[in-house]
C-alpha angles and dihedrals in degrees: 000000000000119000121209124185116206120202114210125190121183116279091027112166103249097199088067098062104028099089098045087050104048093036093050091033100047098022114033097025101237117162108236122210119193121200137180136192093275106002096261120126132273137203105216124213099288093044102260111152121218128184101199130226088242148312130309084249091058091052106102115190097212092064085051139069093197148019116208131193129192129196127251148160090278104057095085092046131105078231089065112127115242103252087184095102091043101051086044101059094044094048092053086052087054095234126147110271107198118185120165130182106004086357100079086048095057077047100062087047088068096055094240097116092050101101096021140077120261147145130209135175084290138334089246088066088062104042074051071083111063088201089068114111099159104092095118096063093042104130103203092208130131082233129087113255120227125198136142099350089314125109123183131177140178107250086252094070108059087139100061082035089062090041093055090049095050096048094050091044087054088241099117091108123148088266091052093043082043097052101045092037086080080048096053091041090112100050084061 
């Protein structure tokens, strides 16, 4: 069974994860972890209120097969957690590390997304980070974007997010195609 570990900052936007998480979750039976900077509670964008399994310290990569990370109001604040320990450790571990909207932004802070190929709501979101080295290798596209264990996405693409995901973690089955193609209908 495929672990996932979500996490979640206050504020998160919850459309960008809902899919991925009800598909994987009811469909695929993968077992969904939410975390959040110190394990209390937070109310996302449209109000839904989570209560997380535990804390981003407790999260250790060995025990997942994927870290994901949605966007949110907070990224861009001085208040935004430091995801820098977190997508370290899961990076030495060699697990996928998803983020999509600001995500991604709080992504490209931490220097992952310097040698590798990645999207985001704009380029000019990430340069918002002076640590970010990674503009070269920026793709403008409305797609996630997959490369080296590292998918990124615009906020406006939870669908081809959730694909990507799918398809690194080995869960893009013919349940799985036949269950999002009534979710990709309209891009048709």
């Amino acid at each position: 069974m495929a672990r996932i570990a979500i996490a979640l900052a206050p504020d998160y936007a919850d459309w960008e994860i809902g899919l991925l998480s009800a598909v994987a979750r009811s469909f695929l039976g993968a077992d969904i972890v939410t975390a959040t900077p110190d394990g209390a509670p937070v109310t996302s964008m449209g109000g839904l209120k989570v209560t997380p399994d535990c804390a981003y310290g407790d999260l250790a990569p060995q025990n997942f097969d994927a870290l994901v990370i949605p966007g949110g109001m907070s990224w861009g604040t001085p208040a935004a957690p430091d995801l820098v320990p977190l997508v370290t450790a899961f990076r030495v571990e060699k697990k996928l590390i998803a983020g999509i909207c600001a995500a991604a932004s709080a992504l490209a802070a931490t220097g992952l997304l310097d040698t590798l190929a990645h999207t985001g709501n704009a380029l000019a979101a990430h340069r918002a980070y002076p640590a970010y080295q990674g503009e070269a290798l920026y793709r403008d596209q409305a797609r996630a974007v997959s490369d080296q264990g590292v998918i990124t996405a615009p906020g406006t693409a939870p669908f081809t997010f959730t694909v990507e995901i799918l398809q690194a973690l080995d869960l893009w089955t013919e349940e799985a195609e036949a269950e999002m193609a009534g979710f990709g209908a309209e891009f048709r």
